[in-house]
C-alpha positions in Angstrom: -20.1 26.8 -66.8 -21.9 29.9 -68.0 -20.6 31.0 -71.6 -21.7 33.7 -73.1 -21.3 34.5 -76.8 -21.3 37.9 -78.7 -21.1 38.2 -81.8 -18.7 41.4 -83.7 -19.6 42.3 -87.0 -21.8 40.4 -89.1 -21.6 36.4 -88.2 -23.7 34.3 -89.7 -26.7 33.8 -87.6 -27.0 29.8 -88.0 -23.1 29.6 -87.3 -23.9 31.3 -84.2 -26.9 28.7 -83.3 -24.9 25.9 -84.5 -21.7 27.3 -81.3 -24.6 27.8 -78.7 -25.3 24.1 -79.3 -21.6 22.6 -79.5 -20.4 24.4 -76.5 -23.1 22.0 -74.6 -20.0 20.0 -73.4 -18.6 22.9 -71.3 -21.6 24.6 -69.9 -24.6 26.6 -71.1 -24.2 28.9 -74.1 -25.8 32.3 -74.1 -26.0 34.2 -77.5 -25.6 38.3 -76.5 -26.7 41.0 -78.6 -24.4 41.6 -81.5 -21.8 44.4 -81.5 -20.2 46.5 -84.1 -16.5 46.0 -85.3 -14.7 48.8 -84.5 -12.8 51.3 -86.4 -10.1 51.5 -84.8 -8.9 48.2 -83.9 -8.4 48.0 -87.6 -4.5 47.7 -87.8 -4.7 49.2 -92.2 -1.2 48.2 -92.8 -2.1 44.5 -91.7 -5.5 44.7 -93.2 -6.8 42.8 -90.2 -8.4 43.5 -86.8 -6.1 43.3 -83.9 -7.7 40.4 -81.5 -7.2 41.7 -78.0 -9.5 44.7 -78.1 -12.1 41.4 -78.8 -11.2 40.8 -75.2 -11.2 44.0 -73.7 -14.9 44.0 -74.9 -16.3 41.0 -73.7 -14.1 41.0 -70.5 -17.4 42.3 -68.5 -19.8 40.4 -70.5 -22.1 38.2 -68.1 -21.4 34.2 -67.3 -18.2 32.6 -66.2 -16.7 33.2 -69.8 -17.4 35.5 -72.2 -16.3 34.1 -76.0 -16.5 37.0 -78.8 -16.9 35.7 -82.6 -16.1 37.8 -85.5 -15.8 37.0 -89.0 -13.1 39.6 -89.2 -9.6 38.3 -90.0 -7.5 38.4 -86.8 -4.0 38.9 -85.9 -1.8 39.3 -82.9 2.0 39.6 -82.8 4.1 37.9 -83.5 1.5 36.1 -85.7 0.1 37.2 -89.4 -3.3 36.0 -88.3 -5.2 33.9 -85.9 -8.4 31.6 -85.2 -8.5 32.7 -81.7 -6.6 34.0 -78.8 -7.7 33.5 -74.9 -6.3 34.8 -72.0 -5.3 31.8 -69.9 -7.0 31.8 -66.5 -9.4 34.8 -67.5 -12.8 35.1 -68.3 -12.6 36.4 -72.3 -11.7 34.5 -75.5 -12.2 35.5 -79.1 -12.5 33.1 -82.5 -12.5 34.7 -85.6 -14.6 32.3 -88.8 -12.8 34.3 -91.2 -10.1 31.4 -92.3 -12.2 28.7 -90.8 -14.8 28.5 -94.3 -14.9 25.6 -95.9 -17.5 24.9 -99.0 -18.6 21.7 -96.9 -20.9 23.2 -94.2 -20.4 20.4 -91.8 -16.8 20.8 -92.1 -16.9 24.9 -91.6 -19.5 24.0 -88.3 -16.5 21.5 -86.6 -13.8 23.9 -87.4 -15.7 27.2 -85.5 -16.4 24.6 -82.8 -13.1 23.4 -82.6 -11.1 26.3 -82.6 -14.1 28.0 -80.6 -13.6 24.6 -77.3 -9.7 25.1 -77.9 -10.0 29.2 -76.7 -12.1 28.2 -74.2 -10.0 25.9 -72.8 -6.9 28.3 -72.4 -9.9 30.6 -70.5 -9.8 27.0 -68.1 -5.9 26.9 -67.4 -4.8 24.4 -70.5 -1.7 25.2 -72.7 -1.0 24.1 -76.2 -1.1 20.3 -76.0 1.6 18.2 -77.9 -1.1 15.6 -78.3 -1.9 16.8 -82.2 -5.1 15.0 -81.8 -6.0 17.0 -78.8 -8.3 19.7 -79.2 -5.8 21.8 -77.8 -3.1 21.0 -80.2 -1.9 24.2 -81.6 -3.3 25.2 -85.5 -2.0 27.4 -87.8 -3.5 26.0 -90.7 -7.3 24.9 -91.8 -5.4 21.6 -92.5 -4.3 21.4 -88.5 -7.8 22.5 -87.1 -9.3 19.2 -89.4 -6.7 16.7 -88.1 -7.3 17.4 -84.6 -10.0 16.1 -82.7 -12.9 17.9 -81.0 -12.2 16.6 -77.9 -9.5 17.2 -74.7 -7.1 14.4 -74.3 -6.6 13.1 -70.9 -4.0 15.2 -69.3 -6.4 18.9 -70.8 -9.4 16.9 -69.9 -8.1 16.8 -66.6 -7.2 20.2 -66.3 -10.8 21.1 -67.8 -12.4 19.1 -65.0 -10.7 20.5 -62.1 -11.3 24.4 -63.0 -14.8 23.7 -63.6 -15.1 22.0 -60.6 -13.4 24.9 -59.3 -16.7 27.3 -60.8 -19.1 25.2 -59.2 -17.7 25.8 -56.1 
């Protein structure tokens, strides 16, 4: 699988290395030219960016999916912020760093990737996973995105496997 990955505002640059790298275990990661944040996907009374004009933007970004990484805070109804949203069985995904920091590097670098392979994986077909060790359990907290693992249990893994089997073909 072909991923391609734009940054939105200003991402650290060796963050963004550090993603083209850990996405090796779903395809090939392409680092895009980075884009400005909009003004007016700015929701002021929130005092966060609303997540699905992310999508909007990368939805004709080249490869077979296009992940957009901001470290603007996130949000999307009915939630007061997010890591990442997807649309299941599309193309675009977006992960936002903003809550993701952690004053241990290595920490902050499996958190991005984490949260970054979970979006992705709703892009494949899989939904939130029961499995809080999956890396498709659902996180709502830093504390969540550290207990889960950075890989797909069996029954995502196999879900993961059959629609990239299905890009090959």
């Amino acid at each position: 699988m072909r991923i391609s990955i734009r940054p939105f505002g200003d991402v650290p640059p060796g963050l963004l290395e550090d993603l083209v790298e850990d996405l090796r275990a779903l395809g090939t990661a392409t680092l895009l030219e980075p884009s400005p944040l909009r003004a007016e996907w700015f929701d002021a009374t929130k005092g966060k960016y609303r997540a699905d004009p992310f999508l909007d933007a990368v939805a004709g970004d080249p490869g077979d999916r296009a992940l957009a990484v901001t470290a603007a805070d996130l949000y999307r109804e009915p939630y007061t912020f997010i890591f990442g949203v997807a649309r299941t069985y599309g193309r675009p995904a977006v992960v936002s760093v903003a809550r993701l920091a952690s004053p241990d590097p290595k920490r902050s670098r499996e958190r991005v990737a984490k949260e970054s392979v979970h979006e992705l994986g709703h892009t494949l077909g899989c939904d939130n996973c029961e499995n809080p060790g999956c890396v498709m359990s659902f996180s709502d907290s830093v504390d969540e995105v550290d207990r889960k693992t950075p890989a797909f249990c069996p029954r995502c893994r196999a879900t993961v496997d059959f629609s990239l089997k299905r890009l090959r073909t």
